[in-house]
C-alpha positions as CSV (number, residue, x, y, z in Angstrom):
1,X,-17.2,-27.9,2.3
2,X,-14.3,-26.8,0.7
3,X,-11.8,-24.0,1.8
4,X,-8.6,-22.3,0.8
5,X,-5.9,-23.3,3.0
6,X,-2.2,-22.2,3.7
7,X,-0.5,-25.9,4.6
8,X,2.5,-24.0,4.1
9,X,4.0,-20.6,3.4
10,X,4.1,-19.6,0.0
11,X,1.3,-21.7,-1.1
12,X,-2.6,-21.9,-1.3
13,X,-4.5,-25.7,-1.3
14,X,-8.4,-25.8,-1.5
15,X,-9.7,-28.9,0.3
16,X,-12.5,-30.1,1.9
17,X,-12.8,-29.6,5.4
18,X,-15.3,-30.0,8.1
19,X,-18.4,-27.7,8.1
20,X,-18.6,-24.8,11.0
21,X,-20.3,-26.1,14.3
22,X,-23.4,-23.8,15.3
23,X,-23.7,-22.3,18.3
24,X,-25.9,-20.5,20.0
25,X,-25.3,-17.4,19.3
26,X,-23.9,-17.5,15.8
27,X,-25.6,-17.8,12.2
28,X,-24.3,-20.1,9.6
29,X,-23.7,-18.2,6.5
30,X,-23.5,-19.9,3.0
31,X,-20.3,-17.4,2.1
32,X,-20.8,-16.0,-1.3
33,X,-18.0,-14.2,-1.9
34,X,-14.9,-12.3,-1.3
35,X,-12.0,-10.1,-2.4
36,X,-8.1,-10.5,-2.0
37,X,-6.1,-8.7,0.4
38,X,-2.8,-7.6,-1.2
39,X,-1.7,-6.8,2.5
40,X,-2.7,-9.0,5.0
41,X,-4.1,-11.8,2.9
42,X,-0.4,-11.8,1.3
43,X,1.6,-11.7,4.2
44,X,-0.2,-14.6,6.0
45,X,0.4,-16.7,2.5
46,X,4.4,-15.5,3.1
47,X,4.2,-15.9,6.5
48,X,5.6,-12.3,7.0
49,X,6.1,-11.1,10.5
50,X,4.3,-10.1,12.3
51,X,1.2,-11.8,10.9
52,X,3.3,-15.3,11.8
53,X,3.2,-14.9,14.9
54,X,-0.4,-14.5,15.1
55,X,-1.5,-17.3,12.8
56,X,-0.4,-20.7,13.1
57,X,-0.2,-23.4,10.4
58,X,-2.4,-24.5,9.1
59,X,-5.2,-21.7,8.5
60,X,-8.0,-21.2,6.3
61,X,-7.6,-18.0,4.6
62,X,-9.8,-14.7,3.9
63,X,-10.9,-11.7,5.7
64,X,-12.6,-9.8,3.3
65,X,-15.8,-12.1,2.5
66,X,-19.3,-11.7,2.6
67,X,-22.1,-14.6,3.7
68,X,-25.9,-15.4,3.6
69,X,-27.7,-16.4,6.8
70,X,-29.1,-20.1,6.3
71,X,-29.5,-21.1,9.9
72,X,-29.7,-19.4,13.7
73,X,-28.3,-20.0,16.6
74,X,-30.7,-20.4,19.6
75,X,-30.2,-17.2,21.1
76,X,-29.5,-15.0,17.9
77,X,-32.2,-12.3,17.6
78,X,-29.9,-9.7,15.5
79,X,-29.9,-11.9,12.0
80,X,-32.7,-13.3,10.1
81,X,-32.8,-16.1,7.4
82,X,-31.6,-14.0,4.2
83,X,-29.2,-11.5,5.4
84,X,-25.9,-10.5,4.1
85,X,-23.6,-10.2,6.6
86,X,-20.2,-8.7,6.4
87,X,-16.5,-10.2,7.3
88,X,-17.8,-14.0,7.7
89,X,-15.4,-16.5,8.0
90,X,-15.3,-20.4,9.3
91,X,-14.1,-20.4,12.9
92,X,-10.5,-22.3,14.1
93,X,-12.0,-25.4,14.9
94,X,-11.6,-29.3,13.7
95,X,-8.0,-29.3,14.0
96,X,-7.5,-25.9,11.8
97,X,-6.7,-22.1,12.8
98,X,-7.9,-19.6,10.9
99,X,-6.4,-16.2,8.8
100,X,-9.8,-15.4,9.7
101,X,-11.4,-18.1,7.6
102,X,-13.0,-16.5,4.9
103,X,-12.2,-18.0,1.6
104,X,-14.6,-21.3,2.5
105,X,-17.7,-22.2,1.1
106,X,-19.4,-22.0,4.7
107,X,-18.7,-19.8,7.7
108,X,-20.4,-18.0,10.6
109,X,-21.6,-14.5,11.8
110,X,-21.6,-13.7,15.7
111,X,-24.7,-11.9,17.2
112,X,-22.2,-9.6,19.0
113,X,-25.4,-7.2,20.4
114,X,-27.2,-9.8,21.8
115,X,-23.7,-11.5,23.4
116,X,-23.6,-8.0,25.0
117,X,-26.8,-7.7,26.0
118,X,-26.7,-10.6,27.6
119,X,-23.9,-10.0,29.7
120,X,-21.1,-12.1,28.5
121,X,-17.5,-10.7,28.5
122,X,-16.4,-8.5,26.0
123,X,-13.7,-10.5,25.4
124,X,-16.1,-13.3,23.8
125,X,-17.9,-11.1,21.2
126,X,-15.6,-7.6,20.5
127,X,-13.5,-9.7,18.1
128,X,-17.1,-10.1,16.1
129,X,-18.1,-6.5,15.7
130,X,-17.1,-6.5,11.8
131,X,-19.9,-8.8,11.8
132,X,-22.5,-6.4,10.1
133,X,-25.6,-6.5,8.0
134,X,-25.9,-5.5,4.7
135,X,-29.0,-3.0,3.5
136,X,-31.2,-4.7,1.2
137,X,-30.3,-3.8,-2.4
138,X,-26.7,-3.5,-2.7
139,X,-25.0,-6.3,-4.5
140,X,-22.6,-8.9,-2.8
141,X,-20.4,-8.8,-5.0
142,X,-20.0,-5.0,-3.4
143,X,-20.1,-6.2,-0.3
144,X,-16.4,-7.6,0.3
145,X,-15.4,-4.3,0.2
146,X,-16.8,-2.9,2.8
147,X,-14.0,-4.2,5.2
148,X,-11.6,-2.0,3.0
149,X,-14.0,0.9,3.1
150,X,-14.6,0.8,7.0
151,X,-11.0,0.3,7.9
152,X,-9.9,3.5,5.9
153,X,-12.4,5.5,6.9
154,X,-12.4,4.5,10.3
155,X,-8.3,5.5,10.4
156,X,-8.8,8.8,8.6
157,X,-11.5,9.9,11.0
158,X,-9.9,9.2,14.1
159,X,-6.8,10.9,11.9
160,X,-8.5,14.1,11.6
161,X,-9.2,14.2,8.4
162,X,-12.3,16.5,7.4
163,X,-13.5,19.0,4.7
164,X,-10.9,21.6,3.6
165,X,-7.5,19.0,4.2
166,X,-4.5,18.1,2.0
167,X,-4.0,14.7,2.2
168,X,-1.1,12.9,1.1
169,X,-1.4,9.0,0.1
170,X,1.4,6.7,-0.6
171,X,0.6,3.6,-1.8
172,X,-2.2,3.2,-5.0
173,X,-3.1,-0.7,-4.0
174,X,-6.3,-1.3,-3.2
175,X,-5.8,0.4,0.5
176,X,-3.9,3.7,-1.1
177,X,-7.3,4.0,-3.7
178,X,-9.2,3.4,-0.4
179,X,-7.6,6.3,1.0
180,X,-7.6,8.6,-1.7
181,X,-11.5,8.2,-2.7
182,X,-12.3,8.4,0.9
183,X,-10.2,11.7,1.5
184,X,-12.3,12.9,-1.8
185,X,-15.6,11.6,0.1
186,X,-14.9,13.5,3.3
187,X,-14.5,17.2,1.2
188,X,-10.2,17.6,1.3
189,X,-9.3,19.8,-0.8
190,X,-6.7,18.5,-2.1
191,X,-5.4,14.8,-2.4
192,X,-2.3,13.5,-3.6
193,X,-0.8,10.0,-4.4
194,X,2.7,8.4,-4.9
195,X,2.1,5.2,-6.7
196,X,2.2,3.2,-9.9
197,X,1.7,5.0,-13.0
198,X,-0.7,2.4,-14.2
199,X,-3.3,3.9,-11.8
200,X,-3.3,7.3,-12.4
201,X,-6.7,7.2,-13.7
202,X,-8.8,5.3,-11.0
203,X,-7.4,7.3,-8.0
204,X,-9.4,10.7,-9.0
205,X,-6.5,12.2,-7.4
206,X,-4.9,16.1,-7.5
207,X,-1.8,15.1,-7.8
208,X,-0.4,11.8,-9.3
209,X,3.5,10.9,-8.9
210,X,5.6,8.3,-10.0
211,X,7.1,6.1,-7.0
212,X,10.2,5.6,-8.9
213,X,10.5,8.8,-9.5
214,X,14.1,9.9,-7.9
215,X,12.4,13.7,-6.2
216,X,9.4,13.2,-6.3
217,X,9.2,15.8,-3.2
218,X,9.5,18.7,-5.7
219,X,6.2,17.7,-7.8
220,X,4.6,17.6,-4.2
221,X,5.8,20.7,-2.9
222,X,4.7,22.4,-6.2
223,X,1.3,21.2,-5.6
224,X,1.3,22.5,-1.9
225,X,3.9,24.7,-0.6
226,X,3.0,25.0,2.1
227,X,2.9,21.0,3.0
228,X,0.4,18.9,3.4
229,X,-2.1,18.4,7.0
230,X,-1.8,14.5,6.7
231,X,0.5,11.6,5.1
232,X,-0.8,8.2,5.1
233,X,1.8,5.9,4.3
234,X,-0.3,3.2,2.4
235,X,2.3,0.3,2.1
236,X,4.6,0.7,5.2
237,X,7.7,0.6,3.4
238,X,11.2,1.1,4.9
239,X,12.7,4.8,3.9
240,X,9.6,5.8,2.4
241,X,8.6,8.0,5.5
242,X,12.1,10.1,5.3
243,X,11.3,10.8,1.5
244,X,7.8,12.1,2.5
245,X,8.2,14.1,5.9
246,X,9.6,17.4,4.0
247,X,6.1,17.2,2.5
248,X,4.3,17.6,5.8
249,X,3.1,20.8,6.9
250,X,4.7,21.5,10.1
251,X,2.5,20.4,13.1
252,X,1.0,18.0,10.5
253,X,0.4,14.1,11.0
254,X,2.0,10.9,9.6
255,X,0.1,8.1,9.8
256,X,1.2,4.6,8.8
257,X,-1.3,2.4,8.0
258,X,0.6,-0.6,6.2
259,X,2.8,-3.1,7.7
260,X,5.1,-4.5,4.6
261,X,8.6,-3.5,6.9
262,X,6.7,-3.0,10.2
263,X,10.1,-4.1,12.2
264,X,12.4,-1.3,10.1
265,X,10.2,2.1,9.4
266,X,12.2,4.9,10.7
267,X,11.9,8.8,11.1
268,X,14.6,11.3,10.3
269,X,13.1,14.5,12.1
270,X,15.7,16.3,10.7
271,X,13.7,15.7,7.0
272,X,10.6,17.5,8.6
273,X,9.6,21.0,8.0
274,X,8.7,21.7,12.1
275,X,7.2,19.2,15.0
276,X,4.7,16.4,13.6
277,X,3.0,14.1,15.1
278,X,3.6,10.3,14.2
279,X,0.0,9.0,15.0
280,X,-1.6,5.5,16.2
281,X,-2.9,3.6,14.0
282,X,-6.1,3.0,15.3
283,X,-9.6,2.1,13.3
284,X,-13.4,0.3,14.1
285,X,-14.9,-1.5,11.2
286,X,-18.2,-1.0,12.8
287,X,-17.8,2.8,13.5
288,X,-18.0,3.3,10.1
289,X,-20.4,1.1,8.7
290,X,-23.3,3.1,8.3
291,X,-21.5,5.7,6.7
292,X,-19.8,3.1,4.5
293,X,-23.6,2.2,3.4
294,X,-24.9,5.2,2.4
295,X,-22.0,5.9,0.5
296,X,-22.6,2.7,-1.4
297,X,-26.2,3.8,-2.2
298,X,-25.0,7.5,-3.1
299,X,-22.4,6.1,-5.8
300,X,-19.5,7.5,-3.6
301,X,-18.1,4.3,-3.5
302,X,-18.0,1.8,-5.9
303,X,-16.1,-1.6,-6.1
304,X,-15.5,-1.7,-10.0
305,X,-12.2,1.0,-9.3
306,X,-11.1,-2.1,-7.3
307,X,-12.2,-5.1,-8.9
308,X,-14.3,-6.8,-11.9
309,X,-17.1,-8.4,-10.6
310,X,-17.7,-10.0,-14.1
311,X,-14.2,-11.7,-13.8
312,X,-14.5,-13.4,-10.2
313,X,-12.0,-16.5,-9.9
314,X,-13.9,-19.6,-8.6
315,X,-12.2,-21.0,-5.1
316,X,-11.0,-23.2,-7.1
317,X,-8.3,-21.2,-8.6
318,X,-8.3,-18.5,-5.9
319,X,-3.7,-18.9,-6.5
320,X,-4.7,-17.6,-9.9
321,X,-6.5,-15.0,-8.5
322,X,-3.5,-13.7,-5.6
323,X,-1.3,-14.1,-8.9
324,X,-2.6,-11.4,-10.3
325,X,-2.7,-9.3,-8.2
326,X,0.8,-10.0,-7.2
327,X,1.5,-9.8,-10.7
328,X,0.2,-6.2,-10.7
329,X,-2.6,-7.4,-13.5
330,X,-5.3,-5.7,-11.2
331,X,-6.1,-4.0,-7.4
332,X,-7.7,-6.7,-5.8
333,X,-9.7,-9.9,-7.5
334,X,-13.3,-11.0,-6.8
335,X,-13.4,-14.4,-5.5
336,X,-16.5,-16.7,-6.1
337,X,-17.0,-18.8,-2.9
338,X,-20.4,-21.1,-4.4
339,X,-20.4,-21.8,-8.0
């Protein structure tokens, strides 16, 4: 099967390698297709701490991909023949590790329920619990998105977010969209976004400033005097939190969620209105899946503000594809993983 590979940092080769082994309680998913991560897919490509440390050379890319179930395991009794299962990926295995594997042709889904039920540690199967099925009727080419979509959510739940917040959102990547159309989704009543300018329009939002703005505080405060209940730092920049915090209600919380300068964010309390709260951050892809599904089928979510579907990038030229998008010509790209 082929794969997309990182040999070395700064560079993407698509290869043939070795078909995943079965095992009894894993599926073997013909992967159909997946989307780019401008975060973590890019800073395992860079080899950016602290993703370096985690994932050795060399590793077959891809977390966000979605497979069909072609064969069983002996003991799986969750999946049938036919499914679409959710964050699939090849395994580390024939002399490759894996930046969760996804961008191969092949790759396999663990039967995390019946690994439980079974008794064996959590240790073998919690790693697998993004592993979820897909209702009948919604697209694949939707599907990669749900790892985006149950992450956010997941992180603004367990934030506090709920009908009636403000919600402040830096960042208007495909993780700051995330955030701002889930904020929308739970009932805030009012969401704001410091990004690009070239994204006003997708991100539905309250309040749109320009990150290169010089103060953009003021256009913020106007908006909400008062401060906002929650910031949710998008990108994880260095600085950006002392720019936001006089934009936090006092007693609100500031969340960061992305890890671009995870070794050099700081906090000047001294920028803050009163006492905040600088919270965890802390999310369950499969907490949030059922939610993530209906709001697929409801038209709450909807992949085209993040990608074209009709413009997916074969594997073949998946460095076109991460070109793009570092090249800010789109959010994320669609990746075609059979032809």
């Amino acid at each position: 099967m082929k794969a997309a590979i990182v040999e070395k940092y700064g560079s993407i080769t698509v290869r043939d390698v070795s078909e995943p082994t079965l095992g009894d309680y894993t599926a073997l998913c013909e992967l159909l297709c997946g989307a780019t991560c401008a975060g973590t897919d890019t800073h395992l490509i860079e080899g950016h701490a602290p993703f370096c440390n985690w994932v050795k050379l060399p590793f077959i890319l891809g977390h966000e991909s979605v497979g069909r179930v072609v064969k069983l395991g002996r003991k799986v009794r969750h999946y049938k023949l036919g499914d679409l299962v959710t964050r699939v990926g090849a395994p580390a295995e024939h002399g490759l590790n894996v930046g969760w594997g996804g961008f191969a042709e092949m790759g396999l889904a663990c039967d995390h329920w019946a690994m439980a039920a079974d008794g064996l540690p959590a240790s073998a199967w919690s790693g697998s619990r993004a592993n979820q099925i897909v209702p009948a009727g919604i697209d694949p080419t939707v599907a990669p998105m749900f790892v985006t979509w149950r992450e956010t959510l997941s992180a603004m739940l367990r934030l506090g977010v709920s009908a009636g917040s403000s919600v402040l959102v830096a960042g208007s990547g495909g993780n700051g969209l995330a955030f701002a159309v889930q904020a929308r989704n739970l009932g805030a009543a009012c969401v704001a976004m410091v990004g690009s300018p070239r994204l006003a329009g997708k991100a539905g939002v309250d309040c749109y400033v320009d990150y290169t703005d010089s103060d953009y505080t003021k256009a913020l405060n106007a908006v909400r005097p008062d401060g906002f209940d929650f910031i949710i730092d998008a990108v994880g920049r260095a600085g950006v939190a002392d720019r936001l915090l006089p934009c936090l209600k006092a007693g609100g919380r500031y969340l960061t969620y992305g890890l671009d300068d995870c070794d050099a964010i700081t906090f000047n309390a001294g920028r803050a209105r009163g006492a905040f709260t600088v919270a965890a951050c802390s999310y369950d892809e499969a907490e949030t899946h059922p939610q993530v599904c209906d709001a697929v089928r409801t038209g709450k979510l909807d992949a085209s503000l993040w990608y074209d579907a009709a413009a997916a990038f074969p594997l073949a030229r998946i460095a076109e594809a991460f070109a793009a998008v570092r090249n800010r010509k789109c959010v994320k790209c669609l990746v075609r993983l059979h032809a």
